[in-house]
The first five atom37 places (N, CA, C, CB, O) and aatype in JSON, in Angstrom:
{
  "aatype": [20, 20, 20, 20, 20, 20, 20, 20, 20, 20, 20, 20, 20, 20, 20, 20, 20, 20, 20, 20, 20, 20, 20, 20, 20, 20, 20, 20, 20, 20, 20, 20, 20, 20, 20, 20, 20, 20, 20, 20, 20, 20, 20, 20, 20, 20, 20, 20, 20, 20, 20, 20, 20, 20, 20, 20, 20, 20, 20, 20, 20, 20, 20, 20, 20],
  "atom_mask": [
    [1, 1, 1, 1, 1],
    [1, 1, 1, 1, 1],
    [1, 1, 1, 1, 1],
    [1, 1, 1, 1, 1],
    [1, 1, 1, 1, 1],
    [1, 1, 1, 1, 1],
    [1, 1, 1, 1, 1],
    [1, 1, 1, 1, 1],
    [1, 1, 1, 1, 1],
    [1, 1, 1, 1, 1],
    [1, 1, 1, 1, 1],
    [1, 1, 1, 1, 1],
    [1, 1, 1, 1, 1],
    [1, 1, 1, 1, 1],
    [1, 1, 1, 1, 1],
    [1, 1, 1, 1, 1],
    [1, 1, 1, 1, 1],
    [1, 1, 1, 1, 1],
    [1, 1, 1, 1, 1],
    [1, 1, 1, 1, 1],
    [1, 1, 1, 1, 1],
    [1, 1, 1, 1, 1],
    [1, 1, 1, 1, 1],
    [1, 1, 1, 1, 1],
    [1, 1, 1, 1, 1],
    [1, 1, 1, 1, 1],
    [1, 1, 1, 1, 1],
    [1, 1, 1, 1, 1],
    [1, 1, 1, 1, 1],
    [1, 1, 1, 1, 1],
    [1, 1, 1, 1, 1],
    [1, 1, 1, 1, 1],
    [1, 1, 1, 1, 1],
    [1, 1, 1, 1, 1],
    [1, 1, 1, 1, 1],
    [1, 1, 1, 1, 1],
    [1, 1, 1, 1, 1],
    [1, 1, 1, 1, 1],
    [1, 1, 1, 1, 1],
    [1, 1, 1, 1, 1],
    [1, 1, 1, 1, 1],
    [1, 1, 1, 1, 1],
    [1, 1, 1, 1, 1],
    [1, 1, 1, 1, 1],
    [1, 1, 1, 1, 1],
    [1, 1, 1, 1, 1],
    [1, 1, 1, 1, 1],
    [1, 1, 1, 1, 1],
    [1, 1, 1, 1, 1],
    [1, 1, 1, 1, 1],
    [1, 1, 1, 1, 1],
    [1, 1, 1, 1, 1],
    [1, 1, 1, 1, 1],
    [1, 1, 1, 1, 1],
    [1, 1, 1, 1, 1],
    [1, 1, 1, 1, 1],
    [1, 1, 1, 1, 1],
    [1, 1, 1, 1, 1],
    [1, 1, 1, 1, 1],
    [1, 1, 1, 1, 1],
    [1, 1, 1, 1, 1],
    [1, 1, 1, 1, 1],
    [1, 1, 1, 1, 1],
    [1, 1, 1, 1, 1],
    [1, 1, 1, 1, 1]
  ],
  "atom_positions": [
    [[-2.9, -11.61, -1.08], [-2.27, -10.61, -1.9], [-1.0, -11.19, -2.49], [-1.97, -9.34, -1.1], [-0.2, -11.85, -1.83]],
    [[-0.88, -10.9, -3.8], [0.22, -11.38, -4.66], [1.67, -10.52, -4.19], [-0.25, -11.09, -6.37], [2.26, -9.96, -5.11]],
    [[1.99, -10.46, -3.46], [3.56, -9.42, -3.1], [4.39, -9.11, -3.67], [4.42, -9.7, -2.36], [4.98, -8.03, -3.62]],
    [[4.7, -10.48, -4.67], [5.82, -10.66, -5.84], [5.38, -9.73, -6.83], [5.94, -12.21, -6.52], [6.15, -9.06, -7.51]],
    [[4.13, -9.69, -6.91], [3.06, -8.97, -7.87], [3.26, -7.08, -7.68], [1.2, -9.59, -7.25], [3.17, -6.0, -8.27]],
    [[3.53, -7.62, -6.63], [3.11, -5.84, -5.82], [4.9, -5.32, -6.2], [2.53, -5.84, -3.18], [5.41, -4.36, -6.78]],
    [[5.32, -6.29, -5.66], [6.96, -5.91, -5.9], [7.51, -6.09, -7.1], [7.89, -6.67, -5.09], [8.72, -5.89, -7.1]],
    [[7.06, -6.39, -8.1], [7.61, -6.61, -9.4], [7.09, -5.11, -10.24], [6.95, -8.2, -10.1], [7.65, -4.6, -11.21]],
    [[5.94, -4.65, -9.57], [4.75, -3.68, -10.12], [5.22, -2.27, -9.64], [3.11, -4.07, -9.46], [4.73, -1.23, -10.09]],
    [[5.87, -2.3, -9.01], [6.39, -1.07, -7.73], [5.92, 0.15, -8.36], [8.3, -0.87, -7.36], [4.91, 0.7, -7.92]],
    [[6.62, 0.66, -9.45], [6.97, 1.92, -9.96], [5.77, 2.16, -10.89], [8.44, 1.97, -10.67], [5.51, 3.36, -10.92]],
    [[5.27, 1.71, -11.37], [3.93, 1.5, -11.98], [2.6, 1.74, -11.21], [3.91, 0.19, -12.39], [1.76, 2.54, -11.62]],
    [[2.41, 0.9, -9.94], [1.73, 1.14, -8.78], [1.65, 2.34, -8.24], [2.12, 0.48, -7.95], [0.54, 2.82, -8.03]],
    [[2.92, 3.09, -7.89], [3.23, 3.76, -6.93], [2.27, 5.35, -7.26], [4.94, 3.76, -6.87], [2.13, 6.23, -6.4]],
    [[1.74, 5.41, -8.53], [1.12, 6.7, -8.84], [-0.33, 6.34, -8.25], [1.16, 7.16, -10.57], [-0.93, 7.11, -7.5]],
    [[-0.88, 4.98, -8.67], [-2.47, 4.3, -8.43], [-2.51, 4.23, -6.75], [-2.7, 2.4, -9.24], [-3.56, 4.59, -6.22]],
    [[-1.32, 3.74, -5.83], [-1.28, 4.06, -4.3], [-1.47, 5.4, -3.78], [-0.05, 3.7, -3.77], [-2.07, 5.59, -2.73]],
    [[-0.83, 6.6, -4.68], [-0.77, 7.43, -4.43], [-2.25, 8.51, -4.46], [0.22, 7.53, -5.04], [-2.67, 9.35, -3.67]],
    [[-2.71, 8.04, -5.67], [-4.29, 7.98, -5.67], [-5.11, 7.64, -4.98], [-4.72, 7.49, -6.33], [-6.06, 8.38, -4.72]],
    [[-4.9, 5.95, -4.3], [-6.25, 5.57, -3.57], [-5.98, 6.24, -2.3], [-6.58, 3.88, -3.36], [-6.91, 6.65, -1.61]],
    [[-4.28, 6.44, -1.82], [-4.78, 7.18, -0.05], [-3.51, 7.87, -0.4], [-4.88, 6.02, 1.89], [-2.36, 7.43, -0.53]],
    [[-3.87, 8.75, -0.49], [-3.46, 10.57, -0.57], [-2.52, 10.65, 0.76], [-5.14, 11.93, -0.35], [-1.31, 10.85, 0.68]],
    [[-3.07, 10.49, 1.74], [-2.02, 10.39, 2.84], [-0.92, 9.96, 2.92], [-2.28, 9.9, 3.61], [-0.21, 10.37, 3.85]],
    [[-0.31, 8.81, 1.8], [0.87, 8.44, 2.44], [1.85, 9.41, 1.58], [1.19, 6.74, 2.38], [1.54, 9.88, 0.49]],
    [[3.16, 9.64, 2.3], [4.41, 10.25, 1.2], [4.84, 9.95, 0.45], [5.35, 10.49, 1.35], [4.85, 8.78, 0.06]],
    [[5.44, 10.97, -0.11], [6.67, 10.1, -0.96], [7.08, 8.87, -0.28], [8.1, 10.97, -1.14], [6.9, 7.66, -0.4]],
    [[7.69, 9.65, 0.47], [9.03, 8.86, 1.73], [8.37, 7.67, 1.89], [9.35, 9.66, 3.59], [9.08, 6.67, 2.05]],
    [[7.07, 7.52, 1.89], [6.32, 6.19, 2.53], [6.52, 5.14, 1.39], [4.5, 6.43, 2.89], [6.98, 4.02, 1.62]],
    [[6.18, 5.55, 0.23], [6.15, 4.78, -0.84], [7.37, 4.66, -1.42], [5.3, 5.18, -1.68], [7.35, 3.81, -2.31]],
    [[8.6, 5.25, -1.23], [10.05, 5.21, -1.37], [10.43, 4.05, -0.59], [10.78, 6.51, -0.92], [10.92, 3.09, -1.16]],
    [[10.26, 4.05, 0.66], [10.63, 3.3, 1.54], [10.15, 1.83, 1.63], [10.38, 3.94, 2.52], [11.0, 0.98, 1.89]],
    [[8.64, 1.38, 1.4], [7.98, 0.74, 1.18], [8.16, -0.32, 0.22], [7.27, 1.35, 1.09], [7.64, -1.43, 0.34]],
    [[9.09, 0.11, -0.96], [9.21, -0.88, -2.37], [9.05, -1.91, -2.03], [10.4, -0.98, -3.18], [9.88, -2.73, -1.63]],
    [[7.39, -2.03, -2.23], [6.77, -3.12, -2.69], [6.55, -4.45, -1.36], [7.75, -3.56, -4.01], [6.42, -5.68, -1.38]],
    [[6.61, -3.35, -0.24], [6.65, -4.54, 1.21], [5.48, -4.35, 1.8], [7.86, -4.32, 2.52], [5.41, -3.45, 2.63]],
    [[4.49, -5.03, 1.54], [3.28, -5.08, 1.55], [2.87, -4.68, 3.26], [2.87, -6.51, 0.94], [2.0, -3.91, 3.68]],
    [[3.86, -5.53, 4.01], [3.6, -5.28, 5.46], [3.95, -3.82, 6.06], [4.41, -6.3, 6.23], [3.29, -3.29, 6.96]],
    [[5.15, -3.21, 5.4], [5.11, -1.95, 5.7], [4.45, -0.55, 5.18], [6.06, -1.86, 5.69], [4.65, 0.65, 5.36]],
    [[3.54, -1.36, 4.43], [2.56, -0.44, 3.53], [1.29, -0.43, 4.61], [2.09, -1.21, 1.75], [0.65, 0.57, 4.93]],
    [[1.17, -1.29, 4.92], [0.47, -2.23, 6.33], [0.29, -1.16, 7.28], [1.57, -3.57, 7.16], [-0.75, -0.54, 7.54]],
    [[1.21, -1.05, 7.65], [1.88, -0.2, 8.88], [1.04, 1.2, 8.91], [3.7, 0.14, 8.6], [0.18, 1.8, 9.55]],
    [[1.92, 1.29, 7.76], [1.5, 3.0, 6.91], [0.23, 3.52, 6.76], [1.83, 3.08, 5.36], [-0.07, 4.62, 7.23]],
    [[-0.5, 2.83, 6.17], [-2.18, 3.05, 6.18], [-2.75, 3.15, 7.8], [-3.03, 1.54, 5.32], [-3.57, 3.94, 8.26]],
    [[-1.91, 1.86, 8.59], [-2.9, 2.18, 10.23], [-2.39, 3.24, 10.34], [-2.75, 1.24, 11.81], [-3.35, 4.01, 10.36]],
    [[-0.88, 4.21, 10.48], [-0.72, 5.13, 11.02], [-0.95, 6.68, 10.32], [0.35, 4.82, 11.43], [-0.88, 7.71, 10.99]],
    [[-1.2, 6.64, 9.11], [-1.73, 7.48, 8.34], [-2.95, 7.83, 8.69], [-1.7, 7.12, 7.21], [-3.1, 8.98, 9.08]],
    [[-4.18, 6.9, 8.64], [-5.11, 6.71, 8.76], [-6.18, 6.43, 9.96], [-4.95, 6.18, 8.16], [-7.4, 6.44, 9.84]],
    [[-5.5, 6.22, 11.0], [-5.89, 5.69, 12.39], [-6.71, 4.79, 12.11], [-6.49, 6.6, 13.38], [-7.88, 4.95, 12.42]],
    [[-6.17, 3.26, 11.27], [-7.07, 2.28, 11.38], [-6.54, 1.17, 11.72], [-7.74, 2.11, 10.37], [-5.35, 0.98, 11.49]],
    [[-7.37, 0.14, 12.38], [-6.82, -1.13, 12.95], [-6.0, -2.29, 11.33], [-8.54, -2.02, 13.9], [-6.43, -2.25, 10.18]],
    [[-4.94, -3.06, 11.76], [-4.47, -3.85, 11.18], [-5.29, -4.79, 10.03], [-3.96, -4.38, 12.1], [-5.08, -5.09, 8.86]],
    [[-6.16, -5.02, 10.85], [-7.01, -5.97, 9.67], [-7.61, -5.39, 8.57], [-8.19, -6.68, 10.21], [-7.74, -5.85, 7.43]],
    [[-8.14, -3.79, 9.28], [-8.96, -2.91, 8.57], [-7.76, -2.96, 7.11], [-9.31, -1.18, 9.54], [-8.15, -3.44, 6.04]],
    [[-6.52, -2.5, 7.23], [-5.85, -2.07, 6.75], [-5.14, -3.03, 5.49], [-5.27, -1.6, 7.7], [-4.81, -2.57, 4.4]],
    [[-5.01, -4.27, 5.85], [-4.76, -5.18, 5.37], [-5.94, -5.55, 4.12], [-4.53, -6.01, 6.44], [-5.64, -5.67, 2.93]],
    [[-7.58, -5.72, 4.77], [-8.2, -5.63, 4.1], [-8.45, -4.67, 2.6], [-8.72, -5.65, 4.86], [-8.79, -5.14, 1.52]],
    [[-8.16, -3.17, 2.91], [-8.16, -2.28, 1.83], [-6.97, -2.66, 1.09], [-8.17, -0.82, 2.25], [-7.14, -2.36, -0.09]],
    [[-5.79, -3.24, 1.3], [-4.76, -3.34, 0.42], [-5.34, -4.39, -0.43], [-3.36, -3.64, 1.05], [-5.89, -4.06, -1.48]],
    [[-5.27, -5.85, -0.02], [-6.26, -6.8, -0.8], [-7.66, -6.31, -1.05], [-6.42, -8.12, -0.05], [-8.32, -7.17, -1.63]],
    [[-8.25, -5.36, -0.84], [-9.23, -4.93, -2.25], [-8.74, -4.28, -3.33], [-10.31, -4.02, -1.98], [-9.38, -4.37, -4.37]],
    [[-7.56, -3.55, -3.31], [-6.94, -2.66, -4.12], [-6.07, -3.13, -4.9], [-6.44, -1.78, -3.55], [-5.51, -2.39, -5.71]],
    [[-5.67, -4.98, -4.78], [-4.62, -6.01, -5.09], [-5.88, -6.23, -6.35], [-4.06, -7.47, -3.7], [-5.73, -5.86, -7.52]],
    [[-6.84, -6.77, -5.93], [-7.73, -6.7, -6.59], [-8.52, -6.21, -7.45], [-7.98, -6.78, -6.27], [-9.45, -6.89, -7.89]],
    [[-8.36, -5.3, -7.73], [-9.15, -4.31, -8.77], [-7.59, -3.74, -9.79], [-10.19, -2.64, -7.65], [-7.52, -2.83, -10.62]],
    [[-6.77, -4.47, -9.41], [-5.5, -4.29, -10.45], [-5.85, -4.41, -12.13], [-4.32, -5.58, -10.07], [-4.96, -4.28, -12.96]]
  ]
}
């Protein structure tokens, strides 16, 4: 995953994140600007899914940019 990409993209992104998982907050995506690992975080605990799982959906979603 491009990070610089993700973090340069922030505010632009932040409606298309908000789209693919509904679950996270504001606050999540406020907080988050553009830190891929704590977006990380966010999806396992939003979501009850393991790390890799989670990691994985971000790099598919890096992907279809």
């Amino acid at each position: 995953m491009n990070e610089d990409r993700i973090k340069g993209q922030w505010k632009q992104l932040h409606g298309k994140l908000k789209a693919r998982w509904g679950k996270l907050t504001e606050d999540d995506l406020k907080i988050a600007d553009g830190n891929a690992e704590y977006l990380v975080g966010k999806l396992q605990e939003r979501y009850g899914i393991a790390k890799d799982e989670a990691q994985k959906q971000i790099r598919e979603f890096d992907r279809g940019l």
